[in-house]
C-alpha positions as CSV (number, residue, x, y, z in Angstrom):
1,X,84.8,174.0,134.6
2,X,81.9,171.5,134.7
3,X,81.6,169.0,131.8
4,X,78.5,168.8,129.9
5,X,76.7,165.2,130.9
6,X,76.1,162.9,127.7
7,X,72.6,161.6,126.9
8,X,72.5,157.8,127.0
9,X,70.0,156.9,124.7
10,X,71.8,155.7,121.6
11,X,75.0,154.5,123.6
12,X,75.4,151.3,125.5
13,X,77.5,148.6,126.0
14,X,77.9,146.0,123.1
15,X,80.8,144.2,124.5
16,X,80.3,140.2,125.1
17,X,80.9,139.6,128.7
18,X,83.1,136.2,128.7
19,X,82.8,135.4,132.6
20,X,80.2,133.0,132.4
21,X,81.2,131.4,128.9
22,X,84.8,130.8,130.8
23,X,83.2,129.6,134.2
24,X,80.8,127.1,132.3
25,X,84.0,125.8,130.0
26,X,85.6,125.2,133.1
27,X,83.3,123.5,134.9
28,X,82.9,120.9,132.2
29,X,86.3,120.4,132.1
30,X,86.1,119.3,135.6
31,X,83.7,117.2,135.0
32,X,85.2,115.2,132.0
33,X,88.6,114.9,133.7
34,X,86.5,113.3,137.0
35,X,84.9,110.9,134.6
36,X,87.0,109.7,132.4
37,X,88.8,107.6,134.4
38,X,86.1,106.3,135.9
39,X,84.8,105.2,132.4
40,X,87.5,103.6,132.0
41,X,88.0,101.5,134.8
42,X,85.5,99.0,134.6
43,X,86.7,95.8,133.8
44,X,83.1,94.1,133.2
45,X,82.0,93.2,129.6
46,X,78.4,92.3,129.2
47,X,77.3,90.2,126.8
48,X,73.4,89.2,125.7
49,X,72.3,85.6,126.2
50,X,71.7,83.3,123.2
51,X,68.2,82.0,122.8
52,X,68.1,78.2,123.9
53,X,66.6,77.3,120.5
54,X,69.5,77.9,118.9
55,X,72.1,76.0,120.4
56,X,73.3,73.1,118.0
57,X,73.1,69.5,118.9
58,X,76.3,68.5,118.7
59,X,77.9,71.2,121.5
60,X,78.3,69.3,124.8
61,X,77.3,71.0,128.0
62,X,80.0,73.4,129.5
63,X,81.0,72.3,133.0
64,X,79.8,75.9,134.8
65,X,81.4,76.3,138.5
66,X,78.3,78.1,140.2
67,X,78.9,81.2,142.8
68,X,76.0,82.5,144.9
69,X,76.6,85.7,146.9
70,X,74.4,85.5,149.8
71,X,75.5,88.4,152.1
72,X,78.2,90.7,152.7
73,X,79.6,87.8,154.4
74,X,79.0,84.4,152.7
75,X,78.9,83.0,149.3
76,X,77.6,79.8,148.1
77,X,80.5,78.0,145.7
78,X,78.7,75.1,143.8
79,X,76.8,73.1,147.2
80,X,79.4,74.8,149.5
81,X,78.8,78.5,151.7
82,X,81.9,79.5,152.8
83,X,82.8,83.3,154.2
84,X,83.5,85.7,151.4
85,X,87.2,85.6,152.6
86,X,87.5,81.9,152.3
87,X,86.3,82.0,148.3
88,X,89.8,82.2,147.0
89,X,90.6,78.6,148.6
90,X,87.7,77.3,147.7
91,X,87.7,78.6,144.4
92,X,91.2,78.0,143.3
93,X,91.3,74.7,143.0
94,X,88.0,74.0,141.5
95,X,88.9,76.3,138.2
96,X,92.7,75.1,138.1
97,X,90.8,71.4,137.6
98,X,88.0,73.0,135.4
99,X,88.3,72.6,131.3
100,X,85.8,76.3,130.6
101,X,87.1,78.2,133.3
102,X,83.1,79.6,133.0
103,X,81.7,80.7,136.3
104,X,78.4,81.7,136.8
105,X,77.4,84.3,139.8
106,X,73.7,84.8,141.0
107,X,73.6,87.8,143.7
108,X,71.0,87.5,146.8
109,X,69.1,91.1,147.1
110,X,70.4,93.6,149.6
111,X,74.1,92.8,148.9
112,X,75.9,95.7,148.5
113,X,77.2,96.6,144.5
114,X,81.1,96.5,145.9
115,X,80.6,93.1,147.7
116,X,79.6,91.7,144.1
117,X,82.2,93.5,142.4
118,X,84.1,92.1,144.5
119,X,83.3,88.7,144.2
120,X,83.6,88.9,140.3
121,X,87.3,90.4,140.7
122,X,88.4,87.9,142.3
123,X,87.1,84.9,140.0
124,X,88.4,87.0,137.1
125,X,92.4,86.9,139.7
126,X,91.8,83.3,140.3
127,X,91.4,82.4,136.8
128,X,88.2,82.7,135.3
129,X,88.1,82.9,131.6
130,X,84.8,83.7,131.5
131,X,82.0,85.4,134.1
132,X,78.6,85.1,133.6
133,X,75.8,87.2,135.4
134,X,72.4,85.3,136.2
135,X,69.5,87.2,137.7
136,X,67.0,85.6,140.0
């Protein structure tokens, strides 16, 4: 016996199809776990400079060791340019004898991000209480 066929004009189907709200949930859960540790990794704190004008008269001068990254290779450390693997030698000593601990990098153009990274790490190792960043 055949079955009569059903009109489809005032059916359809109302039901909320969850695949892509799922996929997209997913997805950005992905995301956040990728990037949150990488959030929280960096170790750089960036601070605004103060306005000359401002500075009273009675601070003395901060004694300011002075590192210039020059290449992948070399780095300036106050007059001296020494290899990039020779900084902690050089540098050592000069903050164990320095009263601010300040350091102050300047970064030649072309050198890679992870070379200056790099550089800043290892002031902050060797003892650097405080880094600052000085553009050209």
């Amino acid at each position: 016996m055949k079955r009569p066929r059903r009109e489809r004009g005032a059916e359809g189907i109302f039901d909320v199809n969850m695949t892509p709200l799922i996929d997209v949930s997913l997805v950005l859960v992905v995301i956040l776990m990728v990037a949150t540790p990488m959030a929280l990794q960096s170790s750089i704190a960036l601070g605004t400079a103060r306005p000359a004008g401002h500075q009273g008269a009675h601070e003395q001068p901060l004694e300011r060791i002075k590192i210039a990254v020059l290449s992948d290779d070399s780095v300036q450390v106050g007059r001296e340019i020494v290899s990039r693997a020779d900084l902690p030698r050089v540098l050592g000593p000069l903050l164990s004898s320095s009263a601010s601990r300040e350091v102050v990098v300047r970064c030649a153009d072309g050198v890679a991000h992870g070379v200056f990274v790099d550089v800043l790490d290892q002031a902050r190792a060797l003892g650097a209480s405080r880094l600052t960043v000085v553009g050209h």
